[in-house]
C-alpha positions as CSV (number, residue, x, y, z in Angstrom):
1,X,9.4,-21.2,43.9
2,X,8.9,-18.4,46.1
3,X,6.2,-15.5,45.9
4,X,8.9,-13.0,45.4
5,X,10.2,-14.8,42.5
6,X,7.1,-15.8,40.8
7,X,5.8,-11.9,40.6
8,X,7.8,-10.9,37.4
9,X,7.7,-14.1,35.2
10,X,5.6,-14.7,32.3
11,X,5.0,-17.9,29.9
12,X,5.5,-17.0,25.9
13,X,3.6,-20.0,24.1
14,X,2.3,-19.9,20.5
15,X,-0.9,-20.8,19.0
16,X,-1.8,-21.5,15.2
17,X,-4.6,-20.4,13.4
18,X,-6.1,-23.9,13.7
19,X,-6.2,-23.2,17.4
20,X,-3.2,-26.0,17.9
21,X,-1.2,-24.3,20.9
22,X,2.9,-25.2,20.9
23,X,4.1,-28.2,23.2
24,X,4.9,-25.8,26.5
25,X,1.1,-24.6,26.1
26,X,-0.7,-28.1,25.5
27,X,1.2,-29.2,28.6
28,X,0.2,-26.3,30.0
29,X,-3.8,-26.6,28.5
30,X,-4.0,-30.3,30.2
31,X,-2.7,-28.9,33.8
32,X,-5.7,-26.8,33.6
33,X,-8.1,-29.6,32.3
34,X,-8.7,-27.5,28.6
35,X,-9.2,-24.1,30.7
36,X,-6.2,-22.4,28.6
37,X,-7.5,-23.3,25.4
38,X,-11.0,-22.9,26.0
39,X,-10.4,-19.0,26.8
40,X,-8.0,-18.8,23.7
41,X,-11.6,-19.7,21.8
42,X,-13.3,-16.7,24.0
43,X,-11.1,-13.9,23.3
44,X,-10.7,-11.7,19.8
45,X,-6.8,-13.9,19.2
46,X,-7.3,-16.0,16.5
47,X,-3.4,-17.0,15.9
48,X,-2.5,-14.6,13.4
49,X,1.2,-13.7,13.4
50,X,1.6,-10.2,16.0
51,X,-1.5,-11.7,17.3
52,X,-0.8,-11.9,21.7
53,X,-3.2,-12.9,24.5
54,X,-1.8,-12.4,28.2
55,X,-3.7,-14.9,30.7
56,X,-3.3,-14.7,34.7
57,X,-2.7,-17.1,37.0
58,X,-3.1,-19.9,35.1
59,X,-0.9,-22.2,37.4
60,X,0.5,-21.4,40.7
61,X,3.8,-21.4,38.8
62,X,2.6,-19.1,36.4
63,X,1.1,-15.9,37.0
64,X,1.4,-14.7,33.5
65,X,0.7,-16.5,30.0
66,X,1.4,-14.7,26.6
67,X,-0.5,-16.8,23.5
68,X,1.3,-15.8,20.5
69,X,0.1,-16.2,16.5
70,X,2.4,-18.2,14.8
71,X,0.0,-18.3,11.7
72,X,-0.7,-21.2,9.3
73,X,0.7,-24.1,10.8
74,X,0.5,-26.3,7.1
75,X,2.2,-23.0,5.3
76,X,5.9,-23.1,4.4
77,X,6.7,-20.2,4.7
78,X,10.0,-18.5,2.8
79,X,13.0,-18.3,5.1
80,X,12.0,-14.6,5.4
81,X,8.5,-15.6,6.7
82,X,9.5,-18.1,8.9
83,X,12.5,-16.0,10.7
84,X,10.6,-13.0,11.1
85,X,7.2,-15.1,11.8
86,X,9.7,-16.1,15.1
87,X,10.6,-12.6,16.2
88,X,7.0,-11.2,15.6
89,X,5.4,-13.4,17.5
90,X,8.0,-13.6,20.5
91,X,8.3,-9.6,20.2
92,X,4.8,-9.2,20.8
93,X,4.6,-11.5,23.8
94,X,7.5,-9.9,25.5
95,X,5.3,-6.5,24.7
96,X,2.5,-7.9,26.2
97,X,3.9,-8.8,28.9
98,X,6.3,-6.3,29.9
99,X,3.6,-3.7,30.1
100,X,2.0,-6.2,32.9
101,X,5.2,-6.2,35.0
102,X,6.7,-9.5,33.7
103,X,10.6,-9.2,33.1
104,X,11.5,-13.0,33.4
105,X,10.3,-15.1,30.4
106,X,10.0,-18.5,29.5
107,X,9.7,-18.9,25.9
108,X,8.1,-21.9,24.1
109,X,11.5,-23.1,22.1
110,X,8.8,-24.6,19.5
111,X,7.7,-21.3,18.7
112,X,11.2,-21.1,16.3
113,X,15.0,-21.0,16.2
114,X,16.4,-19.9,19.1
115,X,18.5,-17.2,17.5
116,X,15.7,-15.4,15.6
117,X,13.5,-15.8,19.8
118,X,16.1,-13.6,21.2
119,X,16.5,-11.2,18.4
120,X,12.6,-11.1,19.1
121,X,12.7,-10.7,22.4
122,X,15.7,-8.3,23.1
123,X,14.5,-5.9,19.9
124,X,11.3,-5.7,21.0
125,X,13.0,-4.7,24.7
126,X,14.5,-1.6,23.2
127,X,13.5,1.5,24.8
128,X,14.7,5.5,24.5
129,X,14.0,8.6,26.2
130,X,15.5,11.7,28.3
131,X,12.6,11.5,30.5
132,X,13.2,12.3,33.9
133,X,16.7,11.8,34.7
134,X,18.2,14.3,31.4
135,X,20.0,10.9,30.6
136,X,19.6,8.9,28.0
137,X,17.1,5.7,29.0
138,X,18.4,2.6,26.8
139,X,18.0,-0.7,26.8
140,X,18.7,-0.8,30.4
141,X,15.4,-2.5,31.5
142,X,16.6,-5.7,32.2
143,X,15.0,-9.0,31.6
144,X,15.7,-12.4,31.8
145,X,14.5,-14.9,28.9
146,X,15.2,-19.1,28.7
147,X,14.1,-21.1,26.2
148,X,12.2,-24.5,26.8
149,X,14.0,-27.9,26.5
150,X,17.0,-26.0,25.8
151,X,20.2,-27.8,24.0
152,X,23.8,-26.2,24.0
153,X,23.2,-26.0,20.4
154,X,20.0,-24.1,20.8
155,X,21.4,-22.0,23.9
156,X,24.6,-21.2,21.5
157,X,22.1,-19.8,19.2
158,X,20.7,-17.9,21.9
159,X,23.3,-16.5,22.4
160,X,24.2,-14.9,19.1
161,X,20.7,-13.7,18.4
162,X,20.9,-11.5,21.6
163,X,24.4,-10.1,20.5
164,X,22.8,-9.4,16.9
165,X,20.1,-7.6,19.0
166,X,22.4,-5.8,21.0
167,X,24.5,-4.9,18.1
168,X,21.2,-3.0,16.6
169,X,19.8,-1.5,19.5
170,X,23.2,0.1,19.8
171,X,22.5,1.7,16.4
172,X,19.4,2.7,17.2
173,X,20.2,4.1,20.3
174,X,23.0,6.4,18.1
175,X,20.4,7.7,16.1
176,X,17.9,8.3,18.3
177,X,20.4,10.6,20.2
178,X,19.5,14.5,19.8
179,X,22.2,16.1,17.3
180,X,23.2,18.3,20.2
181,X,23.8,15.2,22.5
182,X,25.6,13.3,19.5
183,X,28.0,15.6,17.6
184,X,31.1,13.7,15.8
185,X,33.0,14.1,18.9
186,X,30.1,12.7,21.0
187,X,29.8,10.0,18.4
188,X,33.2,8.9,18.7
189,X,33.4,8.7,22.8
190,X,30.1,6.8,22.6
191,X,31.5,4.3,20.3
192,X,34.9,3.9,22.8
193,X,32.6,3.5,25.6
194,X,30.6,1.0,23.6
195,X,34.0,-0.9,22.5
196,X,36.2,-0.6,25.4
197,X,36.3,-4.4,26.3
198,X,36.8,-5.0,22.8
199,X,40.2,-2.3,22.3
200,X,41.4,-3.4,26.0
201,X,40.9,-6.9,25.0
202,X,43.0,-6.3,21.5
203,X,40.1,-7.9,19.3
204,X,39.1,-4.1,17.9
205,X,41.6,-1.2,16.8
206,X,40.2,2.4,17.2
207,X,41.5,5.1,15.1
208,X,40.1,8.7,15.1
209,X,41.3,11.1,12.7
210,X,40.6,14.9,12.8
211,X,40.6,17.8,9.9
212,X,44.3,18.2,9.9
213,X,44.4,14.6,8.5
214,X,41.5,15.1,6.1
215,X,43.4,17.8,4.5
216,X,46.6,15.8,4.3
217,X,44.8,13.0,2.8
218,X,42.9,16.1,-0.1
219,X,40.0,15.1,0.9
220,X,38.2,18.0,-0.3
221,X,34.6,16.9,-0.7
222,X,34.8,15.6,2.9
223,X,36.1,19.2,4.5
224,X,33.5,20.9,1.9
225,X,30.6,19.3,3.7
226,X,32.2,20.2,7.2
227,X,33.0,23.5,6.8
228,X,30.0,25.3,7.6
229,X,30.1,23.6,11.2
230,X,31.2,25.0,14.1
231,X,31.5,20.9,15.6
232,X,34.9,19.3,14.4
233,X,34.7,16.7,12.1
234,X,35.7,13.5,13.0
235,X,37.0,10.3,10.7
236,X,36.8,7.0,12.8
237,X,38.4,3.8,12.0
238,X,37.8,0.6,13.5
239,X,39.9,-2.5,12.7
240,X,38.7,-5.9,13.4
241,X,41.6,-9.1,12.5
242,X,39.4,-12.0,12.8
243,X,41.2,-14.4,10.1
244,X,44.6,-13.2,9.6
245,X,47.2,-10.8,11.4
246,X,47.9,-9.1,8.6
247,X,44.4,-8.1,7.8
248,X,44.2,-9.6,4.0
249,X,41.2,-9.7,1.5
250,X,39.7,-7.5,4.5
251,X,36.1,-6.7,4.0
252,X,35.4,-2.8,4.6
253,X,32.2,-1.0,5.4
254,X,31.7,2.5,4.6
255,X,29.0,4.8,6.6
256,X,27.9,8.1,5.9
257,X,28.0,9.8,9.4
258,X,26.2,13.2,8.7
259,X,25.3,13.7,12.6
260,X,22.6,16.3,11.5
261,X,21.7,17.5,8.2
262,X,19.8,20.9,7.9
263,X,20.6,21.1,3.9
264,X,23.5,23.7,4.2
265,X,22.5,26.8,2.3
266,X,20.2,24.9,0.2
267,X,18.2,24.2,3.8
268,X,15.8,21.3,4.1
269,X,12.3,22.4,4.6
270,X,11.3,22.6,8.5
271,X,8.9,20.3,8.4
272,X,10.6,16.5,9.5
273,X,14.0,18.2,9.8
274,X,14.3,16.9,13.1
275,X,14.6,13.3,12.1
276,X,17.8,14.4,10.6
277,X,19.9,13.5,13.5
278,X,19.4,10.1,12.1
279,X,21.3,10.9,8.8
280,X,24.4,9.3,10.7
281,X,22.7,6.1,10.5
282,X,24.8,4.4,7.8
283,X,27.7,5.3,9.9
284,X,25.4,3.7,13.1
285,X,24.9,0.4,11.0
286,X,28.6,0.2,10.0
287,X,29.8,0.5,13.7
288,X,27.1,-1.3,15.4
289,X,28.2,-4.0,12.6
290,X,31.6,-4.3,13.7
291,X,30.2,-4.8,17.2
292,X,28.7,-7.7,16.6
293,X,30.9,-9.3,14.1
294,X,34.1,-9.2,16.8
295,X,31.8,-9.4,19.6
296,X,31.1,-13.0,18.2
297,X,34.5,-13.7,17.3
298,X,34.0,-14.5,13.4
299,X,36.5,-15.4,11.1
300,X,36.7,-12.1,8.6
301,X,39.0,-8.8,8.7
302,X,36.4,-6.1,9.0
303,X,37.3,-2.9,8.8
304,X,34.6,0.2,9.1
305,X,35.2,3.8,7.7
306,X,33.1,6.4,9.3
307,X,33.1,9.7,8.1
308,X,31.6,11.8,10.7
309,X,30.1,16.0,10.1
310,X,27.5,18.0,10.7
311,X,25.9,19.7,7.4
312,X,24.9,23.4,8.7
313,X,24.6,26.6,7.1
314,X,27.3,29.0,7.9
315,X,28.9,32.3,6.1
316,X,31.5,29.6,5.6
317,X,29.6,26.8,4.5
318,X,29.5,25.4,0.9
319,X,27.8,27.3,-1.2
320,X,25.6,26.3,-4.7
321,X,28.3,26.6,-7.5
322,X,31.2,26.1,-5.5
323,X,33.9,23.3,-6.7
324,X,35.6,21.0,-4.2
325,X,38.7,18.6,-5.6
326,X,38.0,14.9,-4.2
327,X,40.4,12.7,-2.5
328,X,40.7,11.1,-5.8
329,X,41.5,14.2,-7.9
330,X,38.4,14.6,-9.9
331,X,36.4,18.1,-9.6
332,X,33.3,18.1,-8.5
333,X,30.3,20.4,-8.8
334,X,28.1,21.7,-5.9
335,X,25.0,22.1,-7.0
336,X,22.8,21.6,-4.2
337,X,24.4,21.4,-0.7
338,X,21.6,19.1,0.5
339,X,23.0,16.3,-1.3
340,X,26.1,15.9,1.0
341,X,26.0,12.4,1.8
342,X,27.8,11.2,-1.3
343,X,30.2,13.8,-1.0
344,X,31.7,12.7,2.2
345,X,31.3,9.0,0.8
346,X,33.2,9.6,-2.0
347,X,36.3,10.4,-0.5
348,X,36.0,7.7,2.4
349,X,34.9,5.1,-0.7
350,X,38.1,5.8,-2.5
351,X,40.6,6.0,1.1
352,X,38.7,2.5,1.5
353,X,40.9,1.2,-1.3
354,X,44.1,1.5,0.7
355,X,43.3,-1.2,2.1
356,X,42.7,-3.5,-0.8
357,X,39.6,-4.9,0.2
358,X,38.2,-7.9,-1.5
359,X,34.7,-6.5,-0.9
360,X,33.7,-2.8,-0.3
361,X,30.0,-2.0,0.8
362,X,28.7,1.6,2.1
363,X,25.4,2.3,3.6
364,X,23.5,5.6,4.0
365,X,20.3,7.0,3.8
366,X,21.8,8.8,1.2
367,X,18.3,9.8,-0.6
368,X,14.5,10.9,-0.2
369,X,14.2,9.2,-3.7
370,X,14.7,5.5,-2.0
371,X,11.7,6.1,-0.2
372,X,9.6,7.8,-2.8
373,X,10.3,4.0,-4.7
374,X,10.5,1.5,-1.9
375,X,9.1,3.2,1.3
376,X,9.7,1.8,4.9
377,X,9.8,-1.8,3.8
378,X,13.3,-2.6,1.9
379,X,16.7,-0.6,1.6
380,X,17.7,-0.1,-1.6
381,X,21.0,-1.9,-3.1
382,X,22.9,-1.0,-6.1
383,X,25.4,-4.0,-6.5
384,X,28.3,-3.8,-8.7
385,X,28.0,-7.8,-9.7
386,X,25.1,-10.3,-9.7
387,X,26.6,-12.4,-7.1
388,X,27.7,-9.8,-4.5
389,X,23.7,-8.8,-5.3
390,X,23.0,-12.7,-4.6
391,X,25.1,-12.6,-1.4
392,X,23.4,-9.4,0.2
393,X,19.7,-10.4,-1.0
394,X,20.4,-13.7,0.8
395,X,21.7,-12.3,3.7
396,X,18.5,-9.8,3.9
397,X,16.3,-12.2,4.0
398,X,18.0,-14.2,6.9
399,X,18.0,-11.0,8.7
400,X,14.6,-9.7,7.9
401,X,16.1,-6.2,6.3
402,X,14.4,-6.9,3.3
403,X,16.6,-5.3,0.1
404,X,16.0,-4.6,-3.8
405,X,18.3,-4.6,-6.6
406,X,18.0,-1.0,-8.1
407,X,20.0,-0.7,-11.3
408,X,23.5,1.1,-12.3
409,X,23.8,2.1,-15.6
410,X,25.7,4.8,-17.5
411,X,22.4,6.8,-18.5
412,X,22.1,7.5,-14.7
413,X,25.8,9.0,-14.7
414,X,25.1,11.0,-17.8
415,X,22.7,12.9,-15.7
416,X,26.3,14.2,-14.2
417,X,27.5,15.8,-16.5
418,X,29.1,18.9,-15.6
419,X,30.2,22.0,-17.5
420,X,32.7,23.2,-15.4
421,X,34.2,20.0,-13.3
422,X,34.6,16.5,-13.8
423,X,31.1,15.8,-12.3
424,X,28.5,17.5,-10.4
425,X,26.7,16.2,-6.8
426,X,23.2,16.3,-8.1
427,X,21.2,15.4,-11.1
428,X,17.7,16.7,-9.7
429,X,14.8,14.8,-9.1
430,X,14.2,12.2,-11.6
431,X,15.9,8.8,-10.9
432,X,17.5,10.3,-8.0
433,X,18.6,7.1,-5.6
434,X,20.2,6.0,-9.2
435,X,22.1,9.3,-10.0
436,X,22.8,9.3,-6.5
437,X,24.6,5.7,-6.9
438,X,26.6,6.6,-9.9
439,X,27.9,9.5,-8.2
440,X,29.4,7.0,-5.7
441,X,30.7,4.6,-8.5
442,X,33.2,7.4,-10.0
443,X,35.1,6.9,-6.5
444,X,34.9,3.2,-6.9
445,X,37.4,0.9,-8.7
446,X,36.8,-2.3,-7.3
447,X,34.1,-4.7,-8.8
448,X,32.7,-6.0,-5.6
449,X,31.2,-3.1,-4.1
450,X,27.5,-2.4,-3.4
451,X,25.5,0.9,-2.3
452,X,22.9,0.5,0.3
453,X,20.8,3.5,0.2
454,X,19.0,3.2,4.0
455,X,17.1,6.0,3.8
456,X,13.7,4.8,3.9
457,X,14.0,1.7,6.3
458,X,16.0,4.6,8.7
459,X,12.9,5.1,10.8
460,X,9.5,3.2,11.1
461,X,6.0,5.2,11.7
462,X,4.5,3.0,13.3
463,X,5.3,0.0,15.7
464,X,5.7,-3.5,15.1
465,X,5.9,-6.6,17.2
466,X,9.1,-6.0,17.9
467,X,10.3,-2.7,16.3
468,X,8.7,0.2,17.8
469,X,8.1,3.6,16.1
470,X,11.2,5.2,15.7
471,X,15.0,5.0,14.5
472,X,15.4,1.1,13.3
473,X,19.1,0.2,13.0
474,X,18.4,-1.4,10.1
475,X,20.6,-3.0,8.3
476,X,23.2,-4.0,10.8
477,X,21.8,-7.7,11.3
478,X,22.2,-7.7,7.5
479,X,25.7,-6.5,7.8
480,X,26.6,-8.8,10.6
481,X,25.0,-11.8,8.7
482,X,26.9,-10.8,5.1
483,X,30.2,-10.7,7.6
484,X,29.4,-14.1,8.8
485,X,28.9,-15.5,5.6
486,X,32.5,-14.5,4.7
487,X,34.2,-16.4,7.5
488,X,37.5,-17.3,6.1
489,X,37.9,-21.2,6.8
């Protein structure tokens, strides 16, 4: 091992709160004659979980040694605790040792399941800025991470936790993107970019539709939202056949793609407005989704519906009173422009039936009511049957995007009512998210189909050990996870 080589590596190893380090760090602790262990006792880190400790030269070999908590080694933990336990503690090791030049790491593979290390590592890798260059700066900060003792089973796992990482770093990075820099049209080419070894390859189909096709198709809520724009809107298809040619019991996932939301004419207050460029991120999850599902190859027909507008204020936008005819035929009620989300939904909920999907889910951060209830810590799922509930709560916790059942019941649709139309968009403030979800259900006809209201897990205020302070991408391993579970045999 050269010098040149050896500058930019780092160690990861874990350490319990019983001071027991992992096997890669007790090897390491004897080389050194109890020297690594006795300055784990020195320091503040007492092996709590986000806990890290970075240690030079320990070795010759090893310039830079991250100790990371792994918590109560005679706990068991649920299998939320345990997989995010494993990307804590690896995120905040990478962290650590990233900001002292390391970009090579060795991780202990005792420290958890190699799938749930990269998603650790490569999340907590994620960075975004226009400093400097005017360019966007991604993930491009390469690093290179191996896992101890590692198996093909355990490198196959690898392997899929980096593309689930990848999958939601590419959501993040879409709504982190100013709304100048990521109109519908922008959205679209930065997906094609994204995809093109997918579409060349023929495992991904691409559709983009434009107004002209929205009005053919009466989708009236849809142009209703759009309309006070000057940006086009845009209504993008992608068409994954993972199972069967002819695209049967498909799955479909709906997101709302408002690329910025001021309100329309019933404006949002100034204050925060500018995290509105992430109100695409349903539509972020759904693509970034489809990334990763034919990325890995998995057995299910995926199909994701992407309704992409800006909501602006205009002398021809939408105005408070107006009535808009849906896709479906129903009239619908504008009173208050702000809640345009479930229009555009609405129409791309019932189009998603054209396909005849055995399972329909849409995700959006749809309502500021979601995170009055649950705050930054779950998404909010209205599920039309017990087990599709089952199936998603499941898949959540695998993930780490952490979801609660929120109910649907007719007393929330009463709040609907309209005088003059079929229904109207907004029932006001109480029970909101749950208005907001039987609003949806009128354009639904299917039984499997659950809401996802994202809007409080969209961005996180502060960082984590291996989500930073920011847009989150959440729930696309949740998405990706609920896609795998569907694998048709």
């Amino acid at each position: 091992m050269t010098e040149s080589n050896v500058d930019n590596k780092g160690l990861i190893v874990g350490l319990y709160e019983n001071e027991e380090l992992t096997p890669l760090g007790q090897q390491l602790n004897e080389k050194t004659n109890g020297h690594l262990l006795k300055s784990v006792k020195l320091s503040d880190t007492k092996g709590k979980v986000g806990d890290s400790l970075v240690l030079y030269d320990v070795t010759p070999e090893v310039p830079r040694v991250a100790i990371v908590g792994l918590g109560k080694k005679e706990q068991t933990p649920s299998v939320y605790e345990k997989n995010e336990n494993t990307r804590r503690a690896v995120g905040s090791g990478v962290k650590a040792l990233k900001s002292k030049n390391a970009s090579n790491f060795t991780i202990d593979s005792s420290i958890g399941c190699s799938k749930h290390t990269a998603e650790g590592a490569y999340l907590s890798n994620f960075k975004f800025d226009y400093k400097t260059s005017g360019k966007p700066n991604t993930t491009n900060e390469s690093i290179e991470v191996t896992i101890s003792n590692e198996s093909t089973e355990s490198k196959n796992a690898f392997n899929e936790g980096k593309i689930f990482a990848e999958s939601q770093n590419f959501a993040r990075t879409l709504m982190e993107m100013p709304a100048n820099l990521l109109t519908p049209t922008i959205f679209v080419e930065t997906v094609k970019k994204q995809f093109k070894h997918l579409i060349d390859s023929g495992k991904v189909e691409m559709i983009v539709r434009d107004e002209q096709w929205a009005k053919d198709q009466k989708m009236g809520m849809f142009l209703g939202v759009a309309q006070g724009s000057e940006e086009p809107l845009k209504f993008l298809e992608l068409h994954y056949k993972g199972a069967s040619a002819d695209g049967k019991d498909s799955i479909v996932y709906v997101g709302k793609g408002i690329t910025f939301d001021s309100g329309g004419i019933s404006i949002k207050p100034s204050a925060g407005m500018g995290l509105m460029k992430g109100d695409m991120g349903g539509a972020a999850s759904a693509v970034s989704s489809m990334f990763g599902v034919a990325s890995l190859g998995l057995k299910v027909n995926l199909i994701t519906l992407t309704p992409l507008c800006e909501n602006m204020p205009s002398g021809k936008a939408t105005k408070p009173g107006d009535v808009h005819i849906a896709m479906n035929g129903k009239t619908v009620e504008i009173d208050n422009t702000d809640a345009e989300g479930r229009l555009i939904l609405g129409d791309a909920l019932h189009y998603a039936h054209t396909f005849k999907p055995s399972t329909i889910l849409d995700m959006a951060t749809l309502t500021g009511a979601i995170d009055v209830a649950l705050g930054q810590h779950y998404a909010g799922v209205f599920a039309g049957t017990d087990g599709l509930w089952d199936e998603l709560n499941e898949c959540g916790n695998v993930s780490g995007d952490r979801m609660w059942r929120m109910p649907l019941l007719p007393e929330y649709r009463k709040q609907l009512d309209s005088k003059i139309a079929d229904i109207v968009n907004s029932a006001g403030r109480s029970g909101g998210a749950c208005s907001a979800a039987m609003f949806l259900k009128d354009f639904v006809t299917i039984d499997r189909w659950a809401h996802l209201d994202i809007a409080g897990v969209m961005s996180s205020s502060e960082d984590g050990p291996y989500i930073k302070k920011g847009m989150t991408g959440k729930p696309v391993r949740a998405l990706i996870e609920f896609a795998k579970k569907h694998q048709q045999q």
